[in-house]
Gaussian input, Z-matrix of N, CA and C with variables (Angstrom, degrees):
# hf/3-21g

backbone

0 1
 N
 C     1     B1
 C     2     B2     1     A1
 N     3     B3     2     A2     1     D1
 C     4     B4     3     A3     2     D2
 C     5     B5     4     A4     3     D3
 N     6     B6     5     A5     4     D4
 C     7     B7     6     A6     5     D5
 C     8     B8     7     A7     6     D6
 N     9     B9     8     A8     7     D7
 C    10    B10     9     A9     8     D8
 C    11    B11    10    A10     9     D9
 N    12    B12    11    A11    10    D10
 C    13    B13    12    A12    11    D11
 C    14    B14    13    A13    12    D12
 N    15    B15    14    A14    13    D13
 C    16    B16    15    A15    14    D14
 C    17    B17    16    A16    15    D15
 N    18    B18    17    A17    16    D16
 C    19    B19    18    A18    17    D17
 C    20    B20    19    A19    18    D18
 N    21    B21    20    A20    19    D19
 C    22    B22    21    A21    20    D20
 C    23    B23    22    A22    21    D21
 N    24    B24    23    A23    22    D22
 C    25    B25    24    A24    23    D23
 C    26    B26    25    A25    24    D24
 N    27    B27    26    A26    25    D25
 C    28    B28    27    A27    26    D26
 C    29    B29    28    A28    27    D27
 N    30    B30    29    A29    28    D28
 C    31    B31    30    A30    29    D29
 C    32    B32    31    A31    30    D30
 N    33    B33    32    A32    31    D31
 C    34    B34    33    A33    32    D32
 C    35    B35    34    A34    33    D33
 N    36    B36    35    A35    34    D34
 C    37    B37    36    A36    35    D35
 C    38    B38    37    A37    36    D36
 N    39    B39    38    A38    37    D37
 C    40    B40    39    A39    38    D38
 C    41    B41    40    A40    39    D39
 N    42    B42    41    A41    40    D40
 C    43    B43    42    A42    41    D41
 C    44    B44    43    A43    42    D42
 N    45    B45    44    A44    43    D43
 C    46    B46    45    A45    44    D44
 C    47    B47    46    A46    45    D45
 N    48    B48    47    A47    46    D46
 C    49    B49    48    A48    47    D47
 C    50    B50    49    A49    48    D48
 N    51    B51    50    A50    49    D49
 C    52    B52    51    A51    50    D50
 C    53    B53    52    A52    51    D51
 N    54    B54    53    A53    52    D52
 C    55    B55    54    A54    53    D53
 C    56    B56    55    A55    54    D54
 N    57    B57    56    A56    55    D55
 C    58    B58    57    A57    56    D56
 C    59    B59    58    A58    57    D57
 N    60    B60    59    A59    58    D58
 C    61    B61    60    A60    59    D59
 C    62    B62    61    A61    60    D60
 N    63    B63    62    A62    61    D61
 C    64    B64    63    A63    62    D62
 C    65    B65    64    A64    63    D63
 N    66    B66    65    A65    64    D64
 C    67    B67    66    A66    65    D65
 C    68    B68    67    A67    66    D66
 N    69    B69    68    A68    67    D67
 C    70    B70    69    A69    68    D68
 C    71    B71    70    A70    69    D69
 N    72    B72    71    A71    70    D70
 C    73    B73    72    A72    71    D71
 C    74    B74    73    A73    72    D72
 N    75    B75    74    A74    73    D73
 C    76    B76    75    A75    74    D74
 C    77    B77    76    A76    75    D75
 N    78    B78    77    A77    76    D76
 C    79    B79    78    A78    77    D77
 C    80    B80    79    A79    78    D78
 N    81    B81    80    A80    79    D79
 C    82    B82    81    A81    80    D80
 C    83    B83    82    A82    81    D81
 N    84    B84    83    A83    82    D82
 C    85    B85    84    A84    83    D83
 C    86    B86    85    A85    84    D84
 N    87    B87    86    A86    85    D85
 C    88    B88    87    A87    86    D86
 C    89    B89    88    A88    87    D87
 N    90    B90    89    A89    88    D88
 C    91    B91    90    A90    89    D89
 C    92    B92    91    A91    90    D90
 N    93    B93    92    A92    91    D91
 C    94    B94    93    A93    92    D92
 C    95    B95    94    A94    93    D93
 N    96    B96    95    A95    94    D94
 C    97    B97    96    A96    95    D95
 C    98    B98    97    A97    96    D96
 N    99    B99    98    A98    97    D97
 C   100   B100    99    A99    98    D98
 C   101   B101   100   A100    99    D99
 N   102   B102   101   A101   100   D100
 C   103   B103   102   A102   101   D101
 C   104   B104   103   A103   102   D102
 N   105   B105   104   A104   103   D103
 C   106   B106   105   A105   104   D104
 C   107   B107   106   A106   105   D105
 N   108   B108   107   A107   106   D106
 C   109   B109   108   A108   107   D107
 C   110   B110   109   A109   108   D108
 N   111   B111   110   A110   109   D109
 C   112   B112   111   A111   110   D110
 C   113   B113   112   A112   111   D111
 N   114   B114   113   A113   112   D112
 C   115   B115   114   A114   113   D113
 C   116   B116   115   A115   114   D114
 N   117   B117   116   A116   115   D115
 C   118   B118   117   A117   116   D116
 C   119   B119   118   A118   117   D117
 N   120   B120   119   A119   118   D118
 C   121   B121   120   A120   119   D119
 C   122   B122   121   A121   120   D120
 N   123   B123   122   A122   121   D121
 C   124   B124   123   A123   122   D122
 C   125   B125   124   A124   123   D123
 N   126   B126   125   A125   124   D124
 C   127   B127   126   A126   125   D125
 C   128   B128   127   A127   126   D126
 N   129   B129   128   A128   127   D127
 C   130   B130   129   A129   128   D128
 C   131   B131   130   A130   129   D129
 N   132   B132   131   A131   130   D130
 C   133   B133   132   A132   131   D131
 C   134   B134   133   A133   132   D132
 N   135   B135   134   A134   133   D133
 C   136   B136   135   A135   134   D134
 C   137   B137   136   A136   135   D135
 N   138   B138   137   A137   136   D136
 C   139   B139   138   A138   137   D137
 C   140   B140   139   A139   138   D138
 N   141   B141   140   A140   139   D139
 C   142   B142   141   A141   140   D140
 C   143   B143   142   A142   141   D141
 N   144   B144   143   A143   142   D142
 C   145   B145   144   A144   143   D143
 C   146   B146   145   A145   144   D144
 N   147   B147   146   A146   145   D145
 C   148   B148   147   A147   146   D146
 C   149   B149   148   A148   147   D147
 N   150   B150   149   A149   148   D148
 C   151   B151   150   A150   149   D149
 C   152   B152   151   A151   150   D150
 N   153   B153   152   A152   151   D151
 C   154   B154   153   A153   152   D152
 C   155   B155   154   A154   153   D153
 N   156   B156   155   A155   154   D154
 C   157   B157   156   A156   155   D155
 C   158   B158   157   A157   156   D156
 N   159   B159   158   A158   157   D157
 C   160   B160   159   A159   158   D158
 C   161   B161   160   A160   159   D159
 N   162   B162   161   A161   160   D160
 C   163   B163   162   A162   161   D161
 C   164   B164   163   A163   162   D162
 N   165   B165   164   A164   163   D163
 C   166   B166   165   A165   164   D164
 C   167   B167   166   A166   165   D165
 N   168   B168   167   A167   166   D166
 C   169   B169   168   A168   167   D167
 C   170   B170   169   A169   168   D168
 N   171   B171   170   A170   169   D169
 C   172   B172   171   A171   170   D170
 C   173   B173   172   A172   171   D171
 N   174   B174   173   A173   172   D172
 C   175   B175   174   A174   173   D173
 C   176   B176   175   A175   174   D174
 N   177   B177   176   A176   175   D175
 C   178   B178   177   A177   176   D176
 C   179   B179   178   A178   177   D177
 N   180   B180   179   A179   178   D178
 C   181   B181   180   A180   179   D179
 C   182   B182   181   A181   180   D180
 N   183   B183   182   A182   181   D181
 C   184   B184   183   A183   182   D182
 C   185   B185   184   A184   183   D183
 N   186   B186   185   A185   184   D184
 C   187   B187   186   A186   185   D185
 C   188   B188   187   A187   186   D186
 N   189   B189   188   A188   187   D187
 C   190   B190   189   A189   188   D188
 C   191   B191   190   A190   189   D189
 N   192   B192   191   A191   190   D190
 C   193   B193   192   A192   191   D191
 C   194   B194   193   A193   192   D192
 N   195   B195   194   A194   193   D193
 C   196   B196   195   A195   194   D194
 C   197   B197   196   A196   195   D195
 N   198   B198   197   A197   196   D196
 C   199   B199   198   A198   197   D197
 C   200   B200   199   A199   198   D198
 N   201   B201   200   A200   199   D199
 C   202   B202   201   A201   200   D200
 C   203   B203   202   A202   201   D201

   B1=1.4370
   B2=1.5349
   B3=1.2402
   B4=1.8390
   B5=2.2318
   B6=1.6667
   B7=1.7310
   B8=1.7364
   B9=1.2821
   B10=1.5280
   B11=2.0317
   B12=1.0550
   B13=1.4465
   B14=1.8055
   B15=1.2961
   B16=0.8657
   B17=1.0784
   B18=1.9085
   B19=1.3076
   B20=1.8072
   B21=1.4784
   B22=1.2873
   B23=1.4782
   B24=1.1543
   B25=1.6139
   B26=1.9412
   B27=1.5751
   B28=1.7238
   B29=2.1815
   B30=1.6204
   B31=1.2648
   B32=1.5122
   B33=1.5935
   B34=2.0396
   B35=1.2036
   B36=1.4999
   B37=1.2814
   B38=1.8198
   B39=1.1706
   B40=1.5666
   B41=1.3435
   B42=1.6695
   B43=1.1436
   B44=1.4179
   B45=1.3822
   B46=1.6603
   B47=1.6163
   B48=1.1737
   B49=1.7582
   B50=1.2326
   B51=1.2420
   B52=1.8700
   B53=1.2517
   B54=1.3475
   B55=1.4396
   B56=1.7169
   B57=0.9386
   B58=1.5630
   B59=1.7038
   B60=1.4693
   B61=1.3979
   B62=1.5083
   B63=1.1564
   B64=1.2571
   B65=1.9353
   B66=1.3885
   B67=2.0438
   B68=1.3678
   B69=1.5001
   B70=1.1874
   B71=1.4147
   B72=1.3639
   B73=1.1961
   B74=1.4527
   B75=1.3923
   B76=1.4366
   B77=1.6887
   B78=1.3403
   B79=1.4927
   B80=1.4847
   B81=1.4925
   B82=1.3677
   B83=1.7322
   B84=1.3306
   B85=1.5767
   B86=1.7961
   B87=1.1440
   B88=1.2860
   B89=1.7274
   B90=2.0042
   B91=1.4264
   B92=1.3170
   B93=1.5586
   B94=1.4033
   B95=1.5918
   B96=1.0447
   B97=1.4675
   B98=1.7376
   B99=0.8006
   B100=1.8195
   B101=1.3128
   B102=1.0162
   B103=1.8031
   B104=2.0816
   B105=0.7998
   B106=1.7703
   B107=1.5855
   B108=1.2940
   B109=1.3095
   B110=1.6477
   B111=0.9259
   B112=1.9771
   B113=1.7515
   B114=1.5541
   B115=1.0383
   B116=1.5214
   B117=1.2029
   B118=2.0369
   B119=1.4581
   B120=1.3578
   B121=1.6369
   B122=1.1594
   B123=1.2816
   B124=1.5530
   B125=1.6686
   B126=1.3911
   B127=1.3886
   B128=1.6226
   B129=1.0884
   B130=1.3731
   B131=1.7294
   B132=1.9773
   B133=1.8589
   B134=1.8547
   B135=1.4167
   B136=2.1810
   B137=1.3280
   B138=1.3716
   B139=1.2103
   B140=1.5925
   B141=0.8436
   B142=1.4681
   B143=1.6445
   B144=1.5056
   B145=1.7797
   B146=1.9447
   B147=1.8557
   B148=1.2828
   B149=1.4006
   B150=1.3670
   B151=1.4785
   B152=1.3257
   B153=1.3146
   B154=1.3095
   B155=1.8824
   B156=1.5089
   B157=1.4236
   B158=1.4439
   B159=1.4945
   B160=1.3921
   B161=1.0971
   B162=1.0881
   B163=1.7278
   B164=1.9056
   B165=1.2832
   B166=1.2123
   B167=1.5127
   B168=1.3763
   B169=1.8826
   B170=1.3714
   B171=1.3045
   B172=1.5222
   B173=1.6310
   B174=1.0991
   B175=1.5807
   B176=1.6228
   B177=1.6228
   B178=1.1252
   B179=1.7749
   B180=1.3423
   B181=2.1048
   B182=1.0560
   B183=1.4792
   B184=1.3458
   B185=1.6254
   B186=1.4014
   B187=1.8613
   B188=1.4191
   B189=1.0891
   B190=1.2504
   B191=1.4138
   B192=1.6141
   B193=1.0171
   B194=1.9843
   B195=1.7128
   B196=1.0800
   B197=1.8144
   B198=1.6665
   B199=1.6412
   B200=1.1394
   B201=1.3919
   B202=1.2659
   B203=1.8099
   A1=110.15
   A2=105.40
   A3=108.31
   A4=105.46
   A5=92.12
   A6=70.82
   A7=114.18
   A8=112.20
   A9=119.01
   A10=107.48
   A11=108.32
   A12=103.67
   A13=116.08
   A14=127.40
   A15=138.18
   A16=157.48
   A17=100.64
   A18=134.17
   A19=107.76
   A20=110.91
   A21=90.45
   A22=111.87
   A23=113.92
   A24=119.92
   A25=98.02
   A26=84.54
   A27=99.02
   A28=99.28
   A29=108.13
   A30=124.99
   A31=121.65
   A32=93.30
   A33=101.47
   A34=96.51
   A35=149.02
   A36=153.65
   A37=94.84
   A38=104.37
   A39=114.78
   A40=100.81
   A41=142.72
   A42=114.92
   A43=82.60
   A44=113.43
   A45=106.97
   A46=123.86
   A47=97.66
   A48=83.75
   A49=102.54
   A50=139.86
   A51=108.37
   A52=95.73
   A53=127.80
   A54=144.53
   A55=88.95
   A56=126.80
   A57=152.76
   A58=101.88
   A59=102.28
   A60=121.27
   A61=100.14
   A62=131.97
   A63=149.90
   A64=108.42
   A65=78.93
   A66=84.49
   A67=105.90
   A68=140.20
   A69=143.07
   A70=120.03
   A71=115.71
   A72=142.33
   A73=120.02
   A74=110.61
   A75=107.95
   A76=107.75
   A77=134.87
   A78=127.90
   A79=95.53
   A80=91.97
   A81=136.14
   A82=97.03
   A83=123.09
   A84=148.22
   A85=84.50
   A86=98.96
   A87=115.60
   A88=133.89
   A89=78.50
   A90=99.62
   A91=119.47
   A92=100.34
   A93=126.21
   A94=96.36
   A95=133.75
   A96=126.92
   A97=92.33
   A98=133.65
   A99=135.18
   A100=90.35
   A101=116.56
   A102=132.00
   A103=79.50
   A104=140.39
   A105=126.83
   A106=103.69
   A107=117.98
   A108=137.41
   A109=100.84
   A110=103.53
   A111=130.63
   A112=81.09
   A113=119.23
   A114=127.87
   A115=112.46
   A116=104.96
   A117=127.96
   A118=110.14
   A119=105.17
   A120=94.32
   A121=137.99
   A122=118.16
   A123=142.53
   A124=79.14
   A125=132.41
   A126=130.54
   A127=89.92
   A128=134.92
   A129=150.36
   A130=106.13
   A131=82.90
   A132=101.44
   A133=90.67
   A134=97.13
   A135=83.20
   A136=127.06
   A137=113.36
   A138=116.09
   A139=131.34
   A140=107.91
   A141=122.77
   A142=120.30
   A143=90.10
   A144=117.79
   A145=103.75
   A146=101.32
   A147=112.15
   A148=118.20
   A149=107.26
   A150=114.34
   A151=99.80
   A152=119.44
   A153=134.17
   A154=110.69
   A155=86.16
   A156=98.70
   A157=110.60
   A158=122.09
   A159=103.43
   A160=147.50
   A161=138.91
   A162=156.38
   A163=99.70
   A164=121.19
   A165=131.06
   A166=99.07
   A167=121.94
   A168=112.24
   A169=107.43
   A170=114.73
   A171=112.72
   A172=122.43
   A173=87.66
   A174=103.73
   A175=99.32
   A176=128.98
   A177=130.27
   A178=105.26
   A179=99.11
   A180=95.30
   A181=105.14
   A182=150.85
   A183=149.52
   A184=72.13
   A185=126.79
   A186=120.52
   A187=84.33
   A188=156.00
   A189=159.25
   A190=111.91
   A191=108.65
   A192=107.47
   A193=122.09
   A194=90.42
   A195=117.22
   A196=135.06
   A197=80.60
   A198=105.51
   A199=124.25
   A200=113.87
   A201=125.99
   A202=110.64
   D1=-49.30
   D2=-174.52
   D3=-65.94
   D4=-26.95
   D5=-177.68
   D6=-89.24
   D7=-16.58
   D8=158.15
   D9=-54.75
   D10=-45.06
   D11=175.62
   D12=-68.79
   D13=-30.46
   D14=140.74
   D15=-16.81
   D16=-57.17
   D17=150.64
   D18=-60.56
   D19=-56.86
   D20=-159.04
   D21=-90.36
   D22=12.45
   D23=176.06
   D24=-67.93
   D25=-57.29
   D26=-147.82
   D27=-68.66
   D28=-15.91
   D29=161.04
   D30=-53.94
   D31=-54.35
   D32=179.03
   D33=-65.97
   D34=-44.17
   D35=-123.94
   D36=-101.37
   D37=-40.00
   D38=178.83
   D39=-86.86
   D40=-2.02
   D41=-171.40
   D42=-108.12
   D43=-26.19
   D44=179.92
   D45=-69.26
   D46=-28.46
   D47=164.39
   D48=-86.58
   D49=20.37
   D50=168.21
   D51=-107.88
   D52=-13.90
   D53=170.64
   D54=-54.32
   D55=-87.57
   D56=178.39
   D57=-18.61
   D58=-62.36
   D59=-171.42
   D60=-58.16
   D61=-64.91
   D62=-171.60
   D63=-52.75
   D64=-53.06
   D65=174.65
   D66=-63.40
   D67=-16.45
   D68=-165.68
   D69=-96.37
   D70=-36.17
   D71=-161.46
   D72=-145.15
   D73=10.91
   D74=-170.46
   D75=-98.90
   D76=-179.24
   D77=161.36
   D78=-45.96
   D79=148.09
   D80=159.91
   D81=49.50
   D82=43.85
   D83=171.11
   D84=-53.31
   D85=-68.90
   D86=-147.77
   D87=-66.11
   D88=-8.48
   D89=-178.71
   D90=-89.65
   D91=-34.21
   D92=179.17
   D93=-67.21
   D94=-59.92
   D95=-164.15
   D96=-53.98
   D97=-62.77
   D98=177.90
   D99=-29.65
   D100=-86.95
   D101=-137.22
   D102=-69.20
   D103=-41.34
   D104=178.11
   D105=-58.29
   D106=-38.56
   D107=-172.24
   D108=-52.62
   D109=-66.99
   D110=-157.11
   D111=-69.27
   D112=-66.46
   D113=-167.10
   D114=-28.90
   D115=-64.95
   D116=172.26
   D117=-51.31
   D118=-46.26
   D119=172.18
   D120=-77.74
   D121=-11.77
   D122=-167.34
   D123=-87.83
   D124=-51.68
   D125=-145.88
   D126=-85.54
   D127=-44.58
   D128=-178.86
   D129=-31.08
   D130=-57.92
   D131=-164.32
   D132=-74.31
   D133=-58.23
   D134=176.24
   D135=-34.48
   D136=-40.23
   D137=173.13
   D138=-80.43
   D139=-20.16
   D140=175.50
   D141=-82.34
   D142=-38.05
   D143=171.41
   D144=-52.92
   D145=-59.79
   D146=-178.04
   D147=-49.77
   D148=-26.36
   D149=-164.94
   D150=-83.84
   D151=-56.64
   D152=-178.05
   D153=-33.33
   D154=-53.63
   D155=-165.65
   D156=-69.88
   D157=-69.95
   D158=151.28
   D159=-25.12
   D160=-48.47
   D161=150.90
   D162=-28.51
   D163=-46.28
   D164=-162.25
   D165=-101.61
   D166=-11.99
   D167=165.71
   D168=-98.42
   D169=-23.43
   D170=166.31
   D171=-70.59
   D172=-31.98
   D173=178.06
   D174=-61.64
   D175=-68.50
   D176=-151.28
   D177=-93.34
   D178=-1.76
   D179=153.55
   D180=-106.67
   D181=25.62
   D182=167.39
   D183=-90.78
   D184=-69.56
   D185=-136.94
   D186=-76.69
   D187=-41.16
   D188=-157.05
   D189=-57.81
   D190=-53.55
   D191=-168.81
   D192=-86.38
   D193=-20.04
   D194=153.77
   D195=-18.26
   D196=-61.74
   D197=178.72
   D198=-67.99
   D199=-29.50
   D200=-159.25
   D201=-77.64

């Protein structure tokens, strides 16, 4: 039982680097690395945006309540 487990470990492990290999070097490798690229930055600016924006409603019910 343990060398059948063995086998199919060291099987996934070999299908995953050609998986790997293929994502690296395969068609349209090169497009995908862009579009992951753009992907991260777009998420970067959302997130930073979110922060921003929050930061600036907390900000303006701190003075709000301030006044009152």
């Amino acid at each position: 039982m343990e060398f059948n487990n063995k086998i199919k470990e060291e099987l996934e492990a070999r299908i995953k680097g050609l998986e790997d290999f293929i994502a690296e070097n395969g068609v349209g490798s090169k497009q995908l690395s862009k579009a992951k690229k753009v992907q991260r930055d777009g998420n970067i600016v959302l997130f930073v945006g979110g922060l921003i924006t929050a930061a600036g409603i907390a900000i303006w019910a701190m003075n709000r309540n301030s006044d009152d």
